[in-house]
ZAMARGU-4260 file (C-alpha; in steps of 0.2 Angstrom, whole numbers, plus 5000, padded with zeros to 4 digits):
<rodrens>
0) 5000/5000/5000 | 5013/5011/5003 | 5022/5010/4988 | 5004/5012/4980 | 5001/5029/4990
5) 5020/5035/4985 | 5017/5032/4967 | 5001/5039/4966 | 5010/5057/4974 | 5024/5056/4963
10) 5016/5052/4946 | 5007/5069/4953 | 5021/5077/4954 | 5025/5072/4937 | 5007/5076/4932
15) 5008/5094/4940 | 5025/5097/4929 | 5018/5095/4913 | 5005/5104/4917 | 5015/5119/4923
20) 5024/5118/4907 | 5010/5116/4894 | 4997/5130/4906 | 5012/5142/4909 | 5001/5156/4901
25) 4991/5153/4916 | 5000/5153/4928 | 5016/5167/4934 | 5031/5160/4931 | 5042/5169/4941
30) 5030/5168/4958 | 5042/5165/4973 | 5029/5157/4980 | 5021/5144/4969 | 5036/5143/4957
35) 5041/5123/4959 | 5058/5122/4949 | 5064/5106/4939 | 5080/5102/4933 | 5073/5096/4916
40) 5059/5102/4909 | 5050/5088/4899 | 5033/5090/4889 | 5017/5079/4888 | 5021/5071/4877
45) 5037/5067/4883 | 5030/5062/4900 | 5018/5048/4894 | 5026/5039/4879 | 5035/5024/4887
50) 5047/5018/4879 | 5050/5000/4873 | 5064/4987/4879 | 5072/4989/4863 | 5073/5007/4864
55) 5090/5016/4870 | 5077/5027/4880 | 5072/5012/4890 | 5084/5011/4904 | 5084/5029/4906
60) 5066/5029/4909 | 5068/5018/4923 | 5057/5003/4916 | 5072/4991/4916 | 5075/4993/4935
65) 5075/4986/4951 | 5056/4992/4957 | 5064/4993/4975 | 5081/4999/4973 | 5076/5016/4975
70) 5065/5015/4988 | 5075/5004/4999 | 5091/5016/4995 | 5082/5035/4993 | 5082/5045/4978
75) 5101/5053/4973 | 5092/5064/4964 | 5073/5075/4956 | 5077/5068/4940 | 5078/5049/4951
80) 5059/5053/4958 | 5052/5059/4942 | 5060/5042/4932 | 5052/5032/4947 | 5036/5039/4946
85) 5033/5037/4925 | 5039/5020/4926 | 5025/5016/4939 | 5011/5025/4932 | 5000/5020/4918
90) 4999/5030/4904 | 4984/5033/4901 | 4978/5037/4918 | 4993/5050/4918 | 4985/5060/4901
95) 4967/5059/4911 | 4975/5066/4926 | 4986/5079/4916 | 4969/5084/4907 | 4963/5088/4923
100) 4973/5095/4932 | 4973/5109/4916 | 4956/5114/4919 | 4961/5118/4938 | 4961/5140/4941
105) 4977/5146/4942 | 4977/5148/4961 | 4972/5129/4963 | 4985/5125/4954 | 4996/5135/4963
110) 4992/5126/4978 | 4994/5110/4971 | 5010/5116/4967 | 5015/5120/4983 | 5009/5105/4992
115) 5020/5094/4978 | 5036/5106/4981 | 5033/5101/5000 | 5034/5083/4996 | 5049/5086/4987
120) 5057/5094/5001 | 5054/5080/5010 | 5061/5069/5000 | 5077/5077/4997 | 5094/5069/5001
125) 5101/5073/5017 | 5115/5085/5018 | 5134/5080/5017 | 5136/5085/5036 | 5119/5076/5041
130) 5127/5060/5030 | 5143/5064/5042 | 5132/5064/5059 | 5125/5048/5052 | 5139/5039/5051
135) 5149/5047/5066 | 5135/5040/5077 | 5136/5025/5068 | 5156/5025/5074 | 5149/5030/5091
140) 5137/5015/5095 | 5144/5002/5102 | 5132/4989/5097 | 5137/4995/5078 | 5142/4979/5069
145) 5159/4978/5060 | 5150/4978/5044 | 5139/4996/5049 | 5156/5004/5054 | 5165/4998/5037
150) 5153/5007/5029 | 5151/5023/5041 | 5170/5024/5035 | 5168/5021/5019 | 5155/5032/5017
155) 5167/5045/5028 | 5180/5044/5016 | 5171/5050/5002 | 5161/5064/5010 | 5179/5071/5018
160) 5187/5073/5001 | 5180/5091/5000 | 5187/5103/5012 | 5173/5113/5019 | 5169/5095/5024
165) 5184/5089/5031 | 5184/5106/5040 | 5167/5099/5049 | 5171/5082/5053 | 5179/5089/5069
170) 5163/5101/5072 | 5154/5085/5071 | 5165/5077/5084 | 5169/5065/5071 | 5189/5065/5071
175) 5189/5060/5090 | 5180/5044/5087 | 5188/5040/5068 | 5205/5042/5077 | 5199/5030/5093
180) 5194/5017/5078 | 5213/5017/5076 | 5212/5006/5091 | 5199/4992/5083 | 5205/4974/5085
185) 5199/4972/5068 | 5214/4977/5054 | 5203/4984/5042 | 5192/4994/5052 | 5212/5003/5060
190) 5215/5001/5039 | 5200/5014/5035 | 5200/5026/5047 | 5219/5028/5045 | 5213/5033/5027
195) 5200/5043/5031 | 5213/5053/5044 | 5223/5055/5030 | 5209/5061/5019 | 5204/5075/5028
200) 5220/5081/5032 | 5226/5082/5016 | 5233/5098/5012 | 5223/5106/5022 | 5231/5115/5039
205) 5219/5119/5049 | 5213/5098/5050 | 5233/5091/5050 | 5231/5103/5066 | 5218/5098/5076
210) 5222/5079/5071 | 5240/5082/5078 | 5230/5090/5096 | 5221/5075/5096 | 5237/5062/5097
215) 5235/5053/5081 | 5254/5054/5076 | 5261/5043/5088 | 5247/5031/5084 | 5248/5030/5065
220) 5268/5030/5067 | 5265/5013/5076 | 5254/5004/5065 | 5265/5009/5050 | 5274/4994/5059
225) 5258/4982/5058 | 5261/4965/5051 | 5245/4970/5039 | 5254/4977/5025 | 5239/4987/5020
230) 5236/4995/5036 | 5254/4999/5036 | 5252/5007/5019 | 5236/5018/5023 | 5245/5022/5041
235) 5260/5029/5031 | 5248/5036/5019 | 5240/5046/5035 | 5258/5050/5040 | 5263/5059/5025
240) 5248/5067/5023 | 5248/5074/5042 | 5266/5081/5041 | 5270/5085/5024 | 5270/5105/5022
245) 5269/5107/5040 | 5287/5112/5049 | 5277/5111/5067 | 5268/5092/5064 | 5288/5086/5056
250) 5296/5093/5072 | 5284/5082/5081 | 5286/5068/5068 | 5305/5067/5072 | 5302/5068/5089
255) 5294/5052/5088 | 5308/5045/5079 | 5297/5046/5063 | 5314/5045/5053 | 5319/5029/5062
260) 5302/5022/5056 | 5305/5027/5040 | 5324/5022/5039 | 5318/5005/5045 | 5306/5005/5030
265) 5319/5007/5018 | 5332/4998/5024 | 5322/4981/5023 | 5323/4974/5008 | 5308/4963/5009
270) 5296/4976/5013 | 5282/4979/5000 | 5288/4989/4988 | 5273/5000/4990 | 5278/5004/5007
275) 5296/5006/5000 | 5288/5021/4987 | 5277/5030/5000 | 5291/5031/5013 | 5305/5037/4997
280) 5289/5051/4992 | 5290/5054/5011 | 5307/5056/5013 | 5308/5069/4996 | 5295/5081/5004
285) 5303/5081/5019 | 5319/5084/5010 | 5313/5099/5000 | 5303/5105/5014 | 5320/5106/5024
290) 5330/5114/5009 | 5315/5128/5010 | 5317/5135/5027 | 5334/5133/5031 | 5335/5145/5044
295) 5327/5129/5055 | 5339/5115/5062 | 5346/5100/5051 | 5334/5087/5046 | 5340/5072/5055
300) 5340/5065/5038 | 5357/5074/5034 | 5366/5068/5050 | 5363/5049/5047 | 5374/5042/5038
305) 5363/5023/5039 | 5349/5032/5032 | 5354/5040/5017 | 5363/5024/5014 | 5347/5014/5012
310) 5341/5027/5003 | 5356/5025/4990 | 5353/5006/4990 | 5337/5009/4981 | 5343/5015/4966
315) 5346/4996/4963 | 5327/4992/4964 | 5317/4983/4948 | 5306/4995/4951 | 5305/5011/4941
320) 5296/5022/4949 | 5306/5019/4964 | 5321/5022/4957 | 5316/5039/4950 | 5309/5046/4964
325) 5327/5042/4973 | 5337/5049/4960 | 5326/5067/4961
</rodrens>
């Protein structure tokens, strides 16, 4: 039934649309208060042909889809509800209802206007920082399973990629509970939130700070150590991502004997060669980032002489990259 009832509003929707279009003498276009904006206008006609399997149009009208996948998952977008509701409205009870709802006045159809726009609005996608709170709390809830917090990360690591959002994951309290994940017994659940630490700092100052305040370095150092190679690899990711550009976090890296880690790293020739590249990348920003401010102390780099022979000892690596990045 209620998949029924939600049909039934939306092919109104769609109804109400065309109807707009094809009665827009009737109606002021540019009311701020009944104006219902689509992102693709689409005419009668448009709205009630349906197309046939064999038609390229098919899949894009939405006849060729799982009935529930939209439902069950929300609709990413307008276009997503208006495809929904044609595919599950019959045709020609949507020309007898378009017919109608022409001969409506113009302010009953400006209030059917606004009652569709509400539904819409209810309908919308959430916001990137209420898909944020959503998975934070997820993190948060004890009684999360390890599949719900895989997913609350993953979902994390996408929805930090853009800075104004990374800049609200601590708002949110979220980097104080994706940093406390770093100590999961499960590998991959330390795995992604390493990655979505080092996400959200990225080139960006302001998070490499407060992810510094918060204690992370030491912790990611550590598990750069981890017998799972690719926890090690997404913890040096987060490492090199936290420091690099920033004299204050690389004063706190050697402190920690960051360049013993990374000196360990290189020196062991049976380390994945992935680790091997990320610690070399590391090492050359470093490097450059030393040779730029050289009013500051001596990278501890210069004084080893154990280090900089491992790093010499990679130019005889098989691998190419590697081998460049050394050279440079």
């Amino acid at each position: 039934m209620e998949h029924v009832v939600l049909s039934f509003l939306l092919a109104s929707a769609v109804i109400l649309t065309a109807a707009t279009v094809i009665s827009g003498e009737r109606v002021n276009e540019t009311s701020a208060t009944a104006e219902l904006v689509w992102s693709k206008g689409k005419l009668e006609s448009d709205l009630l042909s349906k197309p046939e399997p064999g038609n390229s149009d098919y899949l894009s009208a939405g006849a060729d889809v799982d009935d529930h996948d939209d439902l069950d998952g929300g609709f990413s977008s307008l276009d997503g509800v208006l495809r929904w509701a044609i595919g599950h409205s019959d045709p020609a009870k949507l020309k007898e209802s378009a017919e109608d709802v022409q001969r409506l006045s113009a302010s009953e159809l400006q209030k059917r206007q606004l009652e569709i726009k509400e539904l819409i609005e209810k309908m919308n996608m959430p916001s990137d920082a209420q898909l944020m709170q959503i998975a934070i709390d997820d993190l948060n809830n004890s009684s999360s399973s390890l599949e719900d917090r895989q997913r609350a990360l993953q979902e994390l690591l996408i929805l930090v990629e853009p800075l104004d959002n990374a800049n609200d994951l601590n708002k949110l309290g979220g980097l104080a509970i994706v940093i406390q994940e770093l100590n999961h017994p499960d590998p991959d659940i330390r795995r992604l939130s390493a990655w979505v630490l080092g996400k959200a700092c990225q080139n960006n100052p302001v998070v490499q700070k407060q992810i510094l305040e918060l204690g992370a370095l030491t912790k990611l150092i550590k598990m750069v150590k981890s017998t799972s190679i690719e926890e090690a690899i997404k913890a040096l990711y987060a490492v090199s991502a936290l420091i690099r550009n920033n004299l204050s976090s690389q004063e706190l890296f050697y402190a920690e004997a960051g360049d013993t880690m990374l000196q360990e790293i290189l020196s062991n020739s049976s380390s994945d060669i992935r680790l091997h590249r990320k610690a070399v990348f590391l090492v050359a920003d470093l490097v450059e980032c030393q040779l730029e401010n050289l009013a500051r102390a001596e990278s501890p780099f210069f004084r080893n002489r154990f280090f900089l022979k491992s790093v010499v000892d990679l130019t005889a690596s098989t691998d190419l990259d590697l081998q460049e990045k050394v050279v440079l």
